[in-house]
N, C-alpha and C positions, 0 to 999 in steps of 0.2 A: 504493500500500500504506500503511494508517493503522499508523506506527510507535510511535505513543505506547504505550510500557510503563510496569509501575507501578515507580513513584520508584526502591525499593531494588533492583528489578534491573536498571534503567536504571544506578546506578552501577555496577553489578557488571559490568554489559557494556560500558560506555559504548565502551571500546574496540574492543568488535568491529563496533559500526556507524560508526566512521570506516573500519576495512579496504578495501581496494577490492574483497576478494571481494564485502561486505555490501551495496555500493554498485550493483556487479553486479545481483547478486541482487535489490535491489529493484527495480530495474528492469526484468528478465526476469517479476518477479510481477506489476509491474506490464503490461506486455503481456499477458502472459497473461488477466488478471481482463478486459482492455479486448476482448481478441479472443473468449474464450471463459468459458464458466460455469465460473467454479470456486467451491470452497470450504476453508474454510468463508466466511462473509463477512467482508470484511475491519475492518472492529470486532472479531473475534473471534478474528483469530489468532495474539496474543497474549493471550486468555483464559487461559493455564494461567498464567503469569505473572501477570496480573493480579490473578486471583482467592487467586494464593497468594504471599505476598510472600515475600521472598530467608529471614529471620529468623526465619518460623512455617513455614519447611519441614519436615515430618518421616520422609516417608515420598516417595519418586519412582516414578512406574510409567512405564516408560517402552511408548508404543506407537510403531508405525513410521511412520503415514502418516493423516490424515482419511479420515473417510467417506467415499466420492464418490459419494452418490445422493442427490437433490434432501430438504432437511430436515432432513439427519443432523444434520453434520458443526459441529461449537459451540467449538473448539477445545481440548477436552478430549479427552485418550486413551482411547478405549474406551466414550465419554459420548453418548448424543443426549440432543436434548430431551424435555421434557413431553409427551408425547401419541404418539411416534413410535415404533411396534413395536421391542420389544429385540431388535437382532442377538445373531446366534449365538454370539459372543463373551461377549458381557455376561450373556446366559443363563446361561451355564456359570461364569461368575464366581461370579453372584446364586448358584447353584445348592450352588457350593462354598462359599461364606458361610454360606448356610445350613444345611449340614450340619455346619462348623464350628462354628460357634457358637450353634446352635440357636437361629439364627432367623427368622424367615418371610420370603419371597422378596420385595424390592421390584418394584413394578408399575412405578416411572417410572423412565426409565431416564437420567436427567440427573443426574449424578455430583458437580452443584455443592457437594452437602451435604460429601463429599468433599473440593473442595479448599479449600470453607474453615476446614476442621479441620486443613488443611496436607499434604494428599496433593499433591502435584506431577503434576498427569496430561498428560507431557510425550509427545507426539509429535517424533520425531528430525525428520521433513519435517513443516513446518509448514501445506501450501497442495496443494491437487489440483487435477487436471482433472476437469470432471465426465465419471463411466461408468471412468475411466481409473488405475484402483489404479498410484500408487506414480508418477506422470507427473511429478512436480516432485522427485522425489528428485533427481538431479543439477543440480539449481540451486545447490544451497550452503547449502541449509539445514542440514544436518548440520553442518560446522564451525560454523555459530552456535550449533546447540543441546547440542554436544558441548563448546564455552565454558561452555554454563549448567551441565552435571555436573560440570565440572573446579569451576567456580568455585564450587559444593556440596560435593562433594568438600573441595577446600581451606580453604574458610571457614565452614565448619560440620563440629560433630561430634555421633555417636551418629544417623547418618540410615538409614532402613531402605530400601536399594533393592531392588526387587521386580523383578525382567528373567522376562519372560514370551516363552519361542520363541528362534530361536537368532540372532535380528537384536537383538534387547535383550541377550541375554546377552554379544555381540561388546560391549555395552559395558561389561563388566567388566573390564578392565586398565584403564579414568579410574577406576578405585574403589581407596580404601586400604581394602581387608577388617579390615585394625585398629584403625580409626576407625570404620569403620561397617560395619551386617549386611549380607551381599546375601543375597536369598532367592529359588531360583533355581529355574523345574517349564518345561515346557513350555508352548508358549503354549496359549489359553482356546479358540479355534477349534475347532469338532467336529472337523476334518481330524484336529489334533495330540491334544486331549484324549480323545479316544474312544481313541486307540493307549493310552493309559495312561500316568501322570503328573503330571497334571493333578487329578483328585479325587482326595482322600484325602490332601491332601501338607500339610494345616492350617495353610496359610500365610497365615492372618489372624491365624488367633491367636498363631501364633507370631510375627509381628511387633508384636503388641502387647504378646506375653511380653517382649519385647526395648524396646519405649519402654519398660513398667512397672518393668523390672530400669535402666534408665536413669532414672528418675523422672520420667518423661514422660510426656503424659497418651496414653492409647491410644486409637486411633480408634472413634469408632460405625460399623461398617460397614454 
């Protein structure tokens, strides 16, 4: 597993990859990637981190698990790349965007623009089996990435957390609600957002209502 993160949240964590859970965990990933296909590639699964350093965080979306079908999966929550049909998630995002804030539906569905304006697009498990939704969740990924909230949480203020579905929202007790928004619907998935919740709940803008009443610049979504 290639662990190199980018600089400021290598300090922020530094302590949780001496842990022996971490130490674990690397290891079990690494078997993994050695016996079987997973994703995303390992260059990449610390992409959310990388692309958005600890300082220029503003906003966190927390998803559960990568993609796990050959292509997807870039280590961004909710993100494929360049060229790779939008899941059904991301539809429904683009779709709410765009009725929000009137404006036309992005075609590519690679989220990079996103995190380098400071969206955090954190996946709690970081690594899959390919075909196998949600296969590395009890590796211990969670305690590392439930480190990176806390250590958002505590050392920064005024951040917008977005918890989409009721496995992001379990992570609202790491949040101080008085330090920072949460903004909370169901998750984007036709299953959840066709029952209702999901459109109509303008929570783009309204998190940008909240960086701009904080003097922060608000995101291009």
């Amino acid at each position: 597993m290639n662990v190199k993160i980018e600089s400021s949240w290598e300090q922020q964590l530094r302590g949780e990859f001496e842990k022996p859970y971490f130490r674990q965990l690397t290891e079990q990933v690494k078997q993994e990637y050695a016996q079987y296909a997973c994703y995303p590639p390992g260059k990449l699964i610390f992409n959310a981190f990388n692309l958005c350093p600890f300082d220029k965080v503003r906003v966190v979306i927390i998803g559960q698990d990568p993609y796990h079908e050959p292509g997807q999966a870039m280590g961004l929550s909710f993100s494929v790349p360049e060229g790779i049909q939008l899941p059904p998630s991301l539809r429904n995002i683009y779709k709410e965007i765009a009725v929000d804030l009137g404006t036309t539906i992005h075609q590519s569905g690679d989220l990079t623009r996103w995190a380098e304006q400071g969206v955090l697009l954190l996946n709690a498990t970081l690594t899959v089996r390919a075909h196998v939704a949600n296969s590395h969740q009890s590796l211990g990924w969670s305690t590392f990435t439930d480190a990176a909230i806390k250590a958002l949480n505590d050392g920064r203020e005024n951040l917008v957390f977005m918890l989409w579905g009721g496995f992001a929202r379990s992570k609202k007790s790491l949040i101080d609600q008085q330090r920072h928004c949460v903004i909370e619907s169901v998750h984007p998935s036709p299953r959840s957002a066709n029952r209702g919740g999901w459109f109509g709940q303008h929570q783009f803008s309204r998190c940008n209502a909240y960086l701009t009443s904080c003097r922060l610049q608000p995101i291009e979504w």
